[in-house]
C-alpha positions as CSV (number, residue, x, y, z in Angstrom):
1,X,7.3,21.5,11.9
2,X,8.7,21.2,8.3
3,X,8.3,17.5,8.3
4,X,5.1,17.3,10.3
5,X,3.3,16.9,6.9
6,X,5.1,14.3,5.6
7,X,4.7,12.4,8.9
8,X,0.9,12.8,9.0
9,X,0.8,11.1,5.5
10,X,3.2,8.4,6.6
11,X,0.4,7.6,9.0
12,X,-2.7,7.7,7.2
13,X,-1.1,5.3,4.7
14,X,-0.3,2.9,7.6
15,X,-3.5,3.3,9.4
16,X,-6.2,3.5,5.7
17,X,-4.3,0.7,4.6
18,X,-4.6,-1.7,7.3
19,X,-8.1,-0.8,8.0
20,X,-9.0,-1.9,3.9
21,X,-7.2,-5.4,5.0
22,X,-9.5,-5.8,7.7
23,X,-12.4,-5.4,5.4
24,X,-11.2,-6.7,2.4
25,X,-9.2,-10.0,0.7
26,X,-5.6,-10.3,0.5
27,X,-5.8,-10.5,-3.1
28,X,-7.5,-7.3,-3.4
29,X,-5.9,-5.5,-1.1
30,X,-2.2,-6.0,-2.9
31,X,-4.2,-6.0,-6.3
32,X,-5.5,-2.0,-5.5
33,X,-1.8,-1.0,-4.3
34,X,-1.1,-1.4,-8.1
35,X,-3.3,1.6,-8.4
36,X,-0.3,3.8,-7.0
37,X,1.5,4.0,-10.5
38,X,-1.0,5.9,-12.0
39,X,-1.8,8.0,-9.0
40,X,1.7,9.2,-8.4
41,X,2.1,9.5,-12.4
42,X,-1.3,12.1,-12.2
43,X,0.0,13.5,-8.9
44,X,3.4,14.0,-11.0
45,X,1.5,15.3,-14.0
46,X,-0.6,18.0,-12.4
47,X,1.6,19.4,-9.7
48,X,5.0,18.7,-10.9
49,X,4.7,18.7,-14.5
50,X,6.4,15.6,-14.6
51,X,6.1,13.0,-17.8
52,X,6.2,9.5,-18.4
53,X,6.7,7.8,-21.5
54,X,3.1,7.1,-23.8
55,X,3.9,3.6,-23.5
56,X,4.2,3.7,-19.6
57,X,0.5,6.0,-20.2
58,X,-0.6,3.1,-22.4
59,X,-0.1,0.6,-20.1
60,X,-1.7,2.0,-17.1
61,X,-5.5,1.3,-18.6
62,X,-5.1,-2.6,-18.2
63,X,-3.7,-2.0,-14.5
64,X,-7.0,0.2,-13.4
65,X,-9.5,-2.4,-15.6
66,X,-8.3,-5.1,-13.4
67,X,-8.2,-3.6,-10.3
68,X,-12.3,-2.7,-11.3
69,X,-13.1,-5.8,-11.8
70,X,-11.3,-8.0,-8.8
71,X,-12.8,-5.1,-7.0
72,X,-16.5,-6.4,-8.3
73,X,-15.7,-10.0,-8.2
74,X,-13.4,-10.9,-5.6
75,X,-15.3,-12.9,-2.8
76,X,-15.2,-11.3,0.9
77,X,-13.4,-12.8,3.4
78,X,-14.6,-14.9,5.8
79,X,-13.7,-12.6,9.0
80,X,-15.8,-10.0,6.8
81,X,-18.4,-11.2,5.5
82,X,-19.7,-12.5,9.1
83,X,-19.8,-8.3,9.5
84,X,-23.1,-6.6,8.5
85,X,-23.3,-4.0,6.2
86,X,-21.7,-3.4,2.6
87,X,-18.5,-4.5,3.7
88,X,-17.5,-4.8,-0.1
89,X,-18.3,-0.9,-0.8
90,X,-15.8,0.0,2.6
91,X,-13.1,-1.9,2.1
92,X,-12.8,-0.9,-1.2
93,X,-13.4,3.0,-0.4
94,X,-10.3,2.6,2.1
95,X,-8.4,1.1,-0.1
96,X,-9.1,4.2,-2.8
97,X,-8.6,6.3,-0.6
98,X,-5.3,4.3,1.2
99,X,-4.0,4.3,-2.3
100,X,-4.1,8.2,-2.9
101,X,-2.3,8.7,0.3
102,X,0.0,6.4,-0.3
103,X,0.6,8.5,-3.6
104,X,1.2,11.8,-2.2
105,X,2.8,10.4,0.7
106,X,5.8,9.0,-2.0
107,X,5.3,12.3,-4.5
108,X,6.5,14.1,-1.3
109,X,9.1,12.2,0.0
110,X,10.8,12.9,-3.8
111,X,9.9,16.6,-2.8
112,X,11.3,17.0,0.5
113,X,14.4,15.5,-0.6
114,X,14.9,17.7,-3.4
115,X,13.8,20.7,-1.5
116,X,15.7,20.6,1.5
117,X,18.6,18.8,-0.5
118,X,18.8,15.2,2.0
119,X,20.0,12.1,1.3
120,X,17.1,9.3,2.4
121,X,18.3,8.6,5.5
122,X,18.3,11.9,6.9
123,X,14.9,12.5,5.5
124,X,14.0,8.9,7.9
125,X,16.0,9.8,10.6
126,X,14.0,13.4,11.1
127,X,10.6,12.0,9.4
128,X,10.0,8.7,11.4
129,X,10.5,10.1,15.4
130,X,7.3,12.0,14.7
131,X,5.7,9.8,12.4
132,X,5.6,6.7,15.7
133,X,4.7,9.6,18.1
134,X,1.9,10.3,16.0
135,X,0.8,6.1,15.9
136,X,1.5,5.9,19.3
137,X,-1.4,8.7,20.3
138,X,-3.7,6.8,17.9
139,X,-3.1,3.5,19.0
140,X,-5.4,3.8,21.7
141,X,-8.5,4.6,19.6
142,X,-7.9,1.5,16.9
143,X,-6.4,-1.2,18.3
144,X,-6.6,-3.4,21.8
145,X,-3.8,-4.7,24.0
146,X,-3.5,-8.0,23.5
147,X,-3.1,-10.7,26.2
148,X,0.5,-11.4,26.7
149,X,0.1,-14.6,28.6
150,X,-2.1,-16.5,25.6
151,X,-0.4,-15.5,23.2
152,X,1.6,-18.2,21.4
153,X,5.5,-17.6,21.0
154,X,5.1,-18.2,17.3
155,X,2.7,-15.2,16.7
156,X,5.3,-12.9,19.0
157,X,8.1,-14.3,16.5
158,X,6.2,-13.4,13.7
159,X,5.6,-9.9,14.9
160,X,9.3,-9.1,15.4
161,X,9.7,-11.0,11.9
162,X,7.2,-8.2,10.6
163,X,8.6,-5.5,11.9
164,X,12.3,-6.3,10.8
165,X,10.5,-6.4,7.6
166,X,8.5,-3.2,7.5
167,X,12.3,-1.2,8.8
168,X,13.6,-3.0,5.3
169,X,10.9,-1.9,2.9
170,X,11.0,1.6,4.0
171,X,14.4,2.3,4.3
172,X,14.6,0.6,0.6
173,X,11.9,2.4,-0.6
174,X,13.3,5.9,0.9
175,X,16.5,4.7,-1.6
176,X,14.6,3.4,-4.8
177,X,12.8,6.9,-4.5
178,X,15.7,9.3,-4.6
179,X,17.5,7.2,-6.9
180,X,15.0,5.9,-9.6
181,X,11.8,8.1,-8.8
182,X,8.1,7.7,-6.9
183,X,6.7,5.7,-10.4
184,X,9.6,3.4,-10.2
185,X,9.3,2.7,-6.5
186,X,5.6,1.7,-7.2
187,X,6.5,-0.3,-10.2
188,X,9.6,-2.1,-8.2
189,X,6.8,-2.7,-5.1
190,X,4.5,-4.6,-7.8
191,X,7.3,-8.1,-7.5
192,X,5.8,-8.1,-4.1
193,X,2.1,-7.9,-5.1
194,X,3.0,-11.0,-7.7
195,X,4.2,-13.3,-5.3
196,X,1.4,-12.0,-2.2
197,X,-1.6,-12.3,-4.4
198,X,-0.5,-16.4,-5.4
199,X,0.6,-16.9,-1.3
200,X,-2.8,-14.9,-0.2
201,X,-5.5,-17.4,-2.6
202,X,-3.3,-20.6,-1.3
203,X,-3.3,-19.4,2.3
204,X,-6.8,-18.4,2.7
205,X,-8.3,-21.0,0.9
206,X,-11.1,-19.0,-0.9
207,X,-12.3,-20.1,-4.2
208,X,-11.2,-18.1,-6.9
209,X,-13.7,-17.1,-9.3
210,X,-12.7,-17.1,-13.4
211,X,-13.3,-13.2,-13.4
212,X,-11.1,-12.3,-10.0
213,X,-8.2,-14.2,-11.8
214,X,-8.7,-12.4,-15.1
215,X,-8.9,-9.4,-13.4
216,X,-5.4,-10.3,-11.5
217,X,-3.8,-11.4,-14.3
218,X,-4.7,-8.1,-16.6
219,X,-3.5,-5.9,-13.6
220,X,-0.1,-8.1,-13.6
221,X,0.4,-8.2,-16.8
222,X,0.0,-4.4,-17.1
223,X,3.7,-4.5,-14.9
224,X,5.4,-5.5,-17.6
225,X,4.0,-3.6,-20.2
């Protein structure tokens, strides 16, 4: 049961997440993960009595001033904006909230580790069993089965693609976390956001507005600060 918490938090982060993509841009959606350096730094801070650097502190009020305004700016997407209602206000509120359980989620893999003394493989290994039980009971509720027989064999090869992906990023980040910290694995995960956020505006084909790229550019920059 030890690990029961830390599986439950895997899965909100999946499922909160994903749901703030489906009502919410690309752009936005990898411009609000930048939000997790200063949550797990205040999750660090408050619980842990854990530091950064004043400069790291410094930089963190650029990151959270662009994320406000691409948040206010940054056109719906098409798939959303057919939907009634104030799509805008719910994706964003799952994406806060996505963000903060994202935070805790890495603050406690950091925990566990030290606490029961595991490298990040073991912590995967007994973490991850439960963690797909657990999708695999709410699977049902959120998502439909698809028809096999229409769909193309490019969209199943991008799906295995996907998934050979997601293995990678979490065993990496399991790594990056026990060896660098939770506020380096954020900041290491922000190379990603660079290169989604120029490959999600040229994909979708939305315009971009002169305030959603000043507001993605002040969050960047705040990376490298």
């Amino acid at each position: 049961m030890t690990m029961v918490p830390l599986a439950i938090a895997m899965c909100l982060n999946v499922l909160l997440m994903n749901l703030s993509l489906a009502y919410s841009s690309i752009t936005f959606y990898q411009i609000a993960r930048i939000l997790l350096t200063p949550a797990v730094a205040a999750i660090n801070f408050f619980f842990y009595r854990m530091k950064i650097p004043r400069a790291a502190v410094v930089s963190l009020v650029p990151m959270c001033l662009g994320v406000g305004i691409i948040s206010y700016y940054e056109p719906k997407p098409a798939a959303a904006a057919a939907i009634t209602g104030s799509v805008d206000a719910v994706g964003v509120s799952l994406a806060l909230v996505g963000v903060a359980v994202s935070a805790v989620y890495m603050v406690w893999i950091a925990s566990y580790q030290r606490k029961l003394e595991i490298n990040s493989f073991q912590l995967l290994y007994n973490q991850a069993p439960i963690g797909g039980v657990l999708l695999l009971a709410v699977m049902p509720w959120t998502d439909s089965v698809p028809s096999f027989g229409s769909t193309a064999s490019s969209i199943w090869g991008m799906i295995v693609l996907s998934t050979v992906c997601a293995v990678f990023i979490n065993i990496s980040q399991f790594f990056i976390i026990a060896g660098a910290g939770p506020v380096s694995s954020t900041v290491a995960g922000h190379v990603k956001t660079c290169a989604i956020v120029i490959l999600g505006w040229v994909a979708s084909g939305q315009r971009v507005t002169d305030r959603s790229m000043f507001g993605v550019l002040l969050a960047i920059a705040s990376i490298f600060m």
